[in-house]
C-alpha positions in Angstrom: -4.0 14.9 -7.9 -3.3 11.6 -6.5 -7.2 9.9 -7.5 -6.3 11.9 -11.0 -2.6 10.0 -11.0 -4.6 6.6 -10.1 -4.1 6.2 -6.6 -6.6 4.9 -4.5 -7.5 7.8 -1.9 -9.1 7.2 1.5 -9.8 11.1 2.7 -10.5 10.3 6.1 -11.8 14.4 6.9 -10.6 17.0 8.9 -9.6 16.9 12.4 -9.6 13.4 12.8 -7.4 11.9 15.9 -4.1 10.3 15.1 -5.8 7.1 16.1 -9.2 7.6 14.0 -6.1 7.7 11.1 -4.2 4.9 12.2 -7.4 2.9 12.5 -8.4 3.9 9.3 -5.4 3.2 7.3 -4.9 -0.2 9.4 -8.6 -1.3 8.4 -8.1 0.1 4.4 -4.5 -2.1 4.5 -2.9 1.2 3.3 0.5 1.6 1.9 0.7 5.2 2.7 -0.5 8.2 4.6 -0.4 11.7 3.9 -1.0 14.3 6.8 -1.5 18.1 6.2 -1.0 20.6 9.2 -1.7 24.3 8.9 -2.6 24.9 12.6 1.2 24.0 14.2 0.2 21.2 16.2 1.9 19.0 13.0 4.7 17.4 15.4 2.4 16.3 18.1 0.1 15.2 15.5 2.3 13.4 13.2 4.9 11.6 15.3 1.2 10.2 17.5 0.3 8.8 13.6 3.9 7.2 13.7 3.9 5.8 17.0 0.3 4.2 16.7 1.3 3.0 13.8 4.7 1.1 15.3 2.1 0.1 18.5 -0.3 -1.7 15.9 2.9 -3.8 14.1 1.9 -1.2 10.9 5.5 0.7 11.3 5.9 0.2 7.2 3.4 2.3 6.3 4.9 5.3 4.1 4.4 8.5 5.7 4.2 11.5 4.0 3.2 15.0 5.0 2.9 19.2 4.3 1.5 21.8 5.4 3.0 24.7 6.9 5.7 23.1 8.7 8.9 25.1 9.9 12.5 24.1 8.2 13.4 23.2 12.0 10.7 20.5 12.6 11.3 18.8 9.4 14.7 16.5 10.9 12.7 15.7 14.0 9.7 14.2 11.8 12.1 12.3 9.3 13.2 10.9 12.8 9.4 9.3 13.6 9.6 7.6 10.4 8.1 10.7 7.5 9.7 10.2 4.5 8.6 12.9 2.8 7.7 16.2 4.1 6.3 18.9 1.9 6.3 22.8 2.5 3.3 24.9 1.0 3.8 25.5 -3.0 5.5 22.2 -3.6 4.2 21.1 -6.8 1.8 18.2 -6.9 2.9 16.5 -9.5 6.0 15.7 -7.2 4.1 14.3 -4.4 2.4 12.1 -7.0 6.3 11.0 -8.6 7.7 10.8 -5.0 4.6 8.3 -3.8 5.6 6.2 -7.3 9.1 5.8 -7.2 8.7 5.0 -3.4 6.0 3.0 -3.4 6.9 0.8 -6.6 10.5 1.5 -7.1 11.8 0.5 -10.5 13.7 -3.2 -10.7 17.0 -2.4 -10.8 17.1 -5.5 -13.4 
């Protein structure tokens, strides 16, 4: 959805480390990442991603994720810098607004 919206992807595979991603992203000069968690490790996983991330000096990188993440964790991974976190059915062509009006908001002149 996001290669289809004209985004440039970077699908880095599965189970890559939180540093193979922040290495990655660092190296591709990425404005954004987007996890996906199914298996319930996503806070582990995720908030390692955002402190890499703040270790390499890359702490303005948009982060974005979904998967199946419980209502509860959701506060505690907008804390570690996600902006946007996605539960299972959300519609893509949200993700694909949300990543645009973030990522090149409108001039408000």
């Amino acid at each position: 959805a996001l290669r289809d919206a004209g985004m440039e992807v970077i699908y880095t595979g599965l189970r890559c480390t939180a540093s193979q991603i922040v290495k990655a992203a660092i190296e591709e000069d990425v404005e954004a990442i987007g996890l996906s968690s199914l298996s319930g490790a996503h806070e582990t996983h995720f908030c390692e991603v955002s402190r890499l991330l703040a270790e390499e000096g890359a702490a303005d990188v948009l982060l974005f994720g979904g998967g199946i993440i419980p209502q509860q964790d959701v506060d505690r991974l907008r804390e570690v810098g996600f902006q946007c976190i996605y539960p299972p059915g959300t519609p893509l062509e949200k993700i694909v607004d949300d990543l645009r009006s973030t990522l090149r908001p409108e001039s408000s002149t």
